[in-house]
C-alpha positions as CSV (number, residue, x, y, z in Angstrom):
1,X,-73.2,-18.3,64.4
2,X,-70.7,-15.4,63.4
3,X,-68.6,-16.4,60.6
4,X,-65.0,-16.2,62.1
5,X,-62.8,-13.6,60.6
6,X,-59.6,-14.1,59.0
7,X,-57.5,-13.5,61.7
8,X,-59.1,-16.0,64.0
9,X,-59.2,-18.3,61.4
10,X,-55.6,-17.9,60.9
11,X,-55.2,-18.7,64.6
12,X,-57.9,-21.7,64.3
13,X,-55.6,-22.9,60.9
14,X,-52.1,-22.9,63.6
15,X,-53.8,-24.7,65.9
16,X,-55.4,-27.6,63.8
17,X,-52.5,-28.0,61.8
18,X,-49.9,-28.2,65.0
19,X,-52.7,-30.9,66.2
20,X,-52.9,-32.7,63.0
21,X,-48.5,-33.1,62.8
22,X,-48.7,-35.0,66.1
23,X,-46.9,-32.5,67.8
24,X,-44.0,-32.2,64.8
25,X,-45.2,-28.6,63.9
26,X,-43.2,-27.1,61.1
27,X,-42.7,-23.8,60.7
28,X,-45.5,-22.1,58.7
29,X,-45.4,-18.7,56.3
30,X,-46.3,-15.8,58.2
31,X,-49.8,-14.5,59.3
32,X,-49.7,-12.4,55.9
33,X,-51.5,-14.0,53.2
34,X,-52.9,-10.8,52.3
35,X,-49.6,-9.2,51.3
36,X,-49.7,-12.5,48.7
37,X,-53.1,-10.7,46.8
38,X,-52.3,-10.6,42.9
39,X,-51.9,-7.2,41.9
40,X,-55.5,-6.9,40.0
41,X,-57.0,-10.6,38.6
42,X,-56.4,-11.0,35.0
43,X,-59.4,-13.0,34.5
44,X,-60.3,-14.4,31.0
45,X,-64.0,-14.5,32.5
46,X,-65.9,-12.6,35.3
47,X,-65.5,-14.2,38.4
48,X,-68.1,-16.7,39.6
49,X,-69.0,-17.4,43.6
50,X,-69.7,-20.7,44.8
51,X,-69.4,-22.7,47.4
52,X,-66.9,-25.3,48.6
53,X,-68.4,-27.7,50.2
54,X,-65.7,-30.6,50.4
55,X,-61.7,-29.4,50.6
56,X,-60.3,-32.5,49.2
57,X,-56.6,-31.6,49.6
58,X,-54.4,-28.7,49.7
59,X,-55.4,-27.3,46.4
60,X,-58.7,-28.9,44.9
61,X,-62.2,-28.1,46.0
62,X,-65.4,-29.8,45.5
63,X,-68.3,-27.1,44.5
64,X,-71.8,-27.3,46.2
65,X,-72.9,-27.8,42.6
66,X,-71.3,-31.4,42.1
67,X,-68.2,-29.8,40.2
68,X,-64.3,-29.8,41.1
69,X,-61.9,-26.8,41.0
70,X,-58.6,-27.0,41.0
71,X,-56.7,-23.9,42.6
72,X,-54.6,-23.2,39.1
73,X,-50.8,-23.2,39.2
74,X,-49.7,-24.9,42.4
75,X,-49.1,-28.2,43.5
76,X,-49.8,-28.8,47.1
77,X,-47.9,-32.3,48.7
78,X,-49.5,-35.0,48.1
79,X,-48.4,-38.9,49.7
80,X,-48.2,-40.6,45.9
81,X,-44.9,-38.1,45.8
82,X,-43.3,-40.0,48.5
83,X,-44.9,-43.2,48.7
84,X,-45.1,-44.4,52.5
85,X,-43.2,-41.4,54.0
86,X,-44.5,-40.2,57.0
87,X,-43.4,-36.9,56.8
88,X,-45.3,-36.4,53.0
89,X,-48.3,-37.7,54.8
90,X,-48.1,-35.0,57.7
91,X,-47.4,-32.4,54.8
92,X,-50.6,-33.5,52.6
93,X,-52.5,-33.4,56.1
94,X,-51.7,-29.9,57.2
95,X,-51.9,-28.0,53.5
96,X,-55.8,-30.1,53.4
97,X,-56.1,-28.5,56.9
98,X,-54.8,-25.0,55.8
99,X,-57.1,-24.9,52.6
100,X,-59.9,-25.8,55.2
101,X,-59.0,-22.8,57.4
102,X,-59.1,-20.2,54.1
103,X,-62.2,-21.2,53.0
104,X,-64.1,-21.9,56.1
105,X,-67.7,-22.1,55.4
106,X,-67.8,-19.0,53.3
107,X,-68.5,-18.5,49.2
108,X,-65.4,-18.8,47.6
109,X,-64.8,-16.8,44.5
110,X,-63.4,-18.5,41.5
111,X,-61.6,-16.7,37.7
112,X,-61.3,-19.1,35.5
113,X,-57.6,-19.4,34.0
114,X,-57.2,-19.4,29.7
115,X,-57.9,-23.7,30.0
116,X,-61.0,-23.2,32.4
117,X,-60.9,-27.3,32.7
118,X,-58.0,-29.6,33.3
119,X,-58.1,-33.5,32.2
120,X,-60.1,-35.1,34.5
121,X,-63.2,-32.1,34.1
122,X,-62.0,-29.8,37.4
123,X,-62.3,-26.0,36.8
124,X,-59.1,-24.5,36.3
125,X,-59.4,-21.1,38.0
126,X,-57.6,-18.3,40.8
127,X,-60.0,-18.5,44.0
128,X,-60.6,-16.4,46.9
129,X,-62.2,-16.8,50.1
130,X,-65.6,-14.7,51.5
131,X,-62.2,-12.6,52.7
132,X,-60.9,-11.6,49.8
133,X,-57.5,-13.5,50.0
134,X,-55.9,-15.3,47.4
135,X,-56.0,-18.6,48.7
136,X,-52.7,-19.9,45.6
137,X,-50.9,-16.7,47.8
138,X,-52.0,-18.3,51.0
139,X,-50.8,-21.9,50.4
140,X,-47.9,-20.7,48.7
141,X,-46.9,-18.5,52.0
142,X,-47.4,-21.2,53.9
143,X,-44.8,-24.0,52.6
144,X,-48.2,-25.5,52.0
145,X,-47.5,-25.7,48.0
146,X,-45.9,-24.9,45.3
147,X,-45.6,-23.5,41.5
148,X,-46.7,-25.5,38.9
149,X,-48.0,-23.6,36.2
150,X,-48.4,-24.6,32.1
151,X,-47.8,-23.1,29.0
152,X,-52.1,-22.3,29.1
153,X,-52.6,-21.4,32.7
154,X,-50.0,-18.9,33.5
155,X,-51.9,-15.9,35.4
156,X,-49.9,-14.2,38.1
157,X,-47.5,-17.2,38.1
158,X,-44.6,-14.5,38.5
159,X,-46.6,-13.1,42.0
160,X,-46.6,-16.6,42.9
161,X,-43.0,-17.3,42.4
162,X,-42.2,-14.1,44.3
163,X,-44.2,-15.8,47.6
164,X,-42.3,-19.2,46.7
165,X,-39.2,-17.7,47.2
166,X,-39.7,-16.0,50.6
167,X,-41.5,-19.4,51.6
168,X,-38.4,-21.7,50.6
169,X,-36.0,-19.4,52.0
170,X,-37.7,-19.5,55.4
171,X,-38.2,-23.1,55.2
172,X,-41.7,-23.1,55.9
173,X,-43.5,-26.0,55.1
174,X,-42.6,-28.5,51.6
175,X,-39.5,-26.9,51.6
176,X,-38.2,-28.7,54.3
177,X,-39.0,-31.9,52.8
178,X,-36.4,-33.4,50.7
179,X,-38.9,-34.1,47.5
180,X,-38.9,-30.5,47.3
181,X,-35.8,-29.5,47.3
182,X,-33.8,-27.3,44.5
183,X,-31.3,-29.8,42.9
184,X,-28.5,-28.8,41.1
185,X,-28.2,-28.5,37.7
186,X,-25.3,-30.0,37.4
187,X,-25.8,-33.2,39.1
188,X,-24.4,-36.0,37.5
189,X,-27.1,-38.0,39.0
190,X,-30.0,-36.0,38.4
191,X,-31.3,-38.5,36.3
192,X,-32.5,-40.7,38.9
193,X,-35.6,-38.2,39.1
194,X,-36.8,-39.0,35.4
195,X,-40.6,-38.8,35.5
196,X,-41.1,-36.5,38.7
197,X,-41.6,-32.5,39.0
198,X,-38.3,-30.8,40.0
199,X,-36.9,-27.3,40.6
200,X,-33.1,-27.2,39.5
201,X,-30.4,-24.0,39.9
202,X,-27.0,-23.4,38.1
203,X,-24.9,-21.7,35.7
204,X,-25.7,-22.0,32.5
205,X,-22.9,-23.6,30.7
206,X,-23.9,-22.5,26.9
207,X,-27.2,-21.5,25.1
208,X,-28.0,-21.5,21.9
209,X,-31.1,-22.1,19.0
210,X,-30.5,-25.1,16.7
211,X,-33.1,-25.8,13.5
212,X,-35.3,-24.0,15.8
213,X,-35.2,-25.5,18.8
214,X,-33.6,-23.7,21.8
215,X,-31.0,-26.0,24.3
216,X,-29.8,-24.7,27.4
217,X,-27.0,-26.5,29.0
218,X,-25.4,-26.6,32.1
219,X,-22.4,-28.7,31.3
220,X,-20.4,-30.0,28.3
221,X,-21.8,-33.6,27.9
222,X,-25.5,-33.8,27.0
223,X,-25.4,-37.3,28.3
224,X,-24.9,-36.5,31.3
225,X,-25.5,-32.8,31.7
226,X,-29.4,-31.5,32.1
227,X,-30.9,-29.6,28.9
228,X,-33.9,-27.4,28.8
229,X,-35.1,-27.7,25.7
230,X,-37.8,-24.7,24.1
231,X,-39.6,-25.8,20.9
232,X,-39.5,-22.7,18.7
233,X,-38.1,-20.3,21.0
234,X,-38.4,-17.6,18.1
235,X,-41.8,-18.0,17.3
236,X,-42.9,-18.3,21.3
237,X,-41.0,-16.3,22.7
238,X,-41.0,-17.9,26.7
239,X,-37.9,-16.5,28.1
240,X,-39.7,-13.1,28.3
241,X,-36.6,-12.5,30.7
242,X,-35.3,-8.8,29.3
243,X,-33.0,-10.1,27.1
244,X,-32.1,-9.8,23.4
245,X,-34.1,-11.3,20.8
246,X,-35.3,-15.0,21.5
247,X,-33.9,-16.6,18.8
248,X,-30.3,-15.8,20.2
249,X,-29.5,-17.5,23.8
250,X,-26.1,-16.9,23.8
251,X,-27.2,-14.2,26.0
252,X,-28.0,-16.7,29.0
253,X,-24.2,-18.2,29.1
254,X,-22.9,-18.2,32.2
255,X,-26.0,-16.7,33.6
256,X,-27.5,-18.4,37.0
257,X,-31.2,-19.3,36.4
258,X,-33.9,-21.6,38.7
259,X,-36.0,-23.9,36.3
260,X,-38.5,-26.0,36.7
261,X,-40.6,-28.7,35.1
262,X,-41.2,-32.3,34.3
263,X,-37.3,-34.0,34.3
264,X,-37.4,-36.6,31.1
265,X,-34.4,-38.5,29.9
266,X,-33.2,-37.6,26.3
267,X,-29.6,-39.1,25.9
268,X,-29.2,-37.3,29.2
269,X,-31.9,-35.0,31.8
270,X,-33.6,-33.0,30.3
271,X,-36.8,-30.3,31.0
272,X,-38.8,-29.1,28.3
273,X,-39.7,-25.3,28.7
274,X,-43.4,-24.2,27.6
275,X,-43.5,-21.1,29.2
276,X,-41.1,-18.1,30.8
277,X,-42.4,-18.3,34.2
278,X,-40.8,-22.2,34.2
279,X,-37.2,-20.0,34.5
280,X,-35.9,-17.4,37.1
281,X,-33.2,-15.3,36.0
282,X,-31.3,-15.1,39.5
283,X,-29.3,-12.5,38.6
284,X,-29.4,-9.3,36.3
C-alpha cells in the first residue's frame, strides 16, 4: 500500500482528531507545517533514521529499537497538567493523534540536541518525518504544544517561538485552554501557580545585577511582585537580546518582555532564567 503523502495525511490528521474531540473540534494551526522547517538543522551529530513504532503522546516516540525519543523543546498537553479536566484530556488526545498523523508509518529522522538523553534515558533530539517536516514546527503550529526548552537543549528554540506566537494568537489548540494561558506579570496572585510551567508578560518595573546575580522585577515589592532571577548574567550571557553589556540590566526598565519557566516561591514568585530564549523582548 502507497504511503499517503503529506497532504492527505494532513486531511486524515483533521479528521481523526475532529473524531477523537467528540465533536468539540478546536481550531487547529494551518495546513502549513512546512513553512515551520528550521532554517538549516544545527545538529551536534549526523542525523540518525529510525523508526517509530509506538507514538506515546504528543511529543515522545518509542523507536523500533526498544529506545524513547523525546521531540526536544516542547511540551505537548498532557492530563497530570489538569488533573480530571476533560478538556486537558481531549487536548492530550488530539496532539497523540496529530504526532500519529506526522509520522505515519514512515522512518523518522532524528538530530540529537547538545544533552542527547533526558532523565529517564529518552533521546533528546529535533525529528522529522519520511516528509521532511519538522514535526516540533508541526505540533507547535498546531496548538498541539508548546516551548519548553533548557539551558542544554536550545536549537532553533527562537524558530519555535516564532510558530508559538502565530499559534497562540490564532488560538489554535493549548492556547485555548486556560493552563496555558500568558499570566500577567504583575499578578498579585501569581503565586498560586508555584511548582507549574508558566508563560508571563509585563513591563519590567527595574533591572539590575546584584553580587552577580541578575533580578528582573515587575513591581516594587519582591514579596509580592514576580522576579526572574539569572545566576551570573555576566559570565553567561542569556539575554542575548541586542542590548548593552549583560552585566548592566538597567537597560530592560520599563521594557515589555514574555518569560517563561518553572514559577518557584522565593519571598515572592519567582522564575529562574537559564537561557535567552526563556525571554521575548516584545518590543524594540
Amino acid at each position: 500500500m502507497e504511503e499517503p503523502s503529506y497532504t492527505s495525511r494532513r486531511s486524515l490528521l483533521n479528521l481523526i482528531i475532529g473524531l477523537g474531540l467528540g465533536g468539540s473540534l478546536l481550531p487547529f494551526g494551518p495546513a502549513a507545517a512546512t513553512e515551520a522547517q528550521p532554517p538549516g538543522p544545527n545538529e551536534v551529530c549526523p542525523p540518525e533514521t529510525g523508526r517509530a513504532v509506538t507514538v506515546i503522546d504528543g511529543d515522545t516516540l518509542q523507536l523500533a529499537d526498544g529506545g524513547w525519543a523525546r521531540l526536544a523543546g516542547i511540551e505537548a498537553p498532557k492530563r497530570r497538567l489538569a488533573p480530571g479536566d476533560a478538556a486537558m484530556a481531549e487536548l492530550e488526545r488530539a496532539a497523540t493523534a496529530a504526532l500519529k498523523a506526522y509520522v505515519g508509518s514512515g522512518p523518522v529522522t532524528l538530530c540529537n540536541d547538545a544533552m542527547a538523553h533526558d532523565r529517564y534515558g529518552r533521546r533528546l533530539a529535533q525529528a522529522f518525518n519520511a516528509d521532511g517536516i519538522w514535526l516540533q514546527g508541526g505540533q507547535i503550529s498546531m496548538g498541539m504544544a508548546r516551548v519548553h526548552g533548557d539551558g542544554q537543549n536550545r536549537s532553533h528554540l527562537r524558530d519555535l517561538l516564532g510558530v508559538e506566537n502565530q499559534a497562540r494568537a490564532a488560538r489554535y489548540g493549548i492556547w485555548q485552554h486556560p493552563a496555558f494561558a500568558v499570566r500577567a506579570a504583575d499578578d498579585p496572585k501569581l503565586g498560586r501557580l508555584a511548582g507549574s510551567f508558566q508563560i508571563v508578560e509585563g513591563r519590567v518595573f527595574a533591572a539590575a545585577t546584584v553580587d552577580r546575580t541578575g533580578f528582573i522585577n515587575f513591581g516594587a515589592d519582591r514579596h509580592t511582585d514576580l522576579t526572574l532571577v539569572l545566576k551570573n548574567p555576566g559570565e553567561n550571557p542569556v539575554l542575548d537580546l541586542g542590548g548593552p553589556a549583560m552585566m548592566d540590566l538597567s537597560w530592560l526598565t520599563a521594557k515589555p518582555i514574555r518569560a517563561r519557566g518553572w514559577l518557584d516561591l522565593h519571598d515572592g514568585p519567582s522564575i529562574d532564567i537559564s537561557h535567552a530564549e526563556q525571554i521575548e523582548l516584545l518590543e524594540t
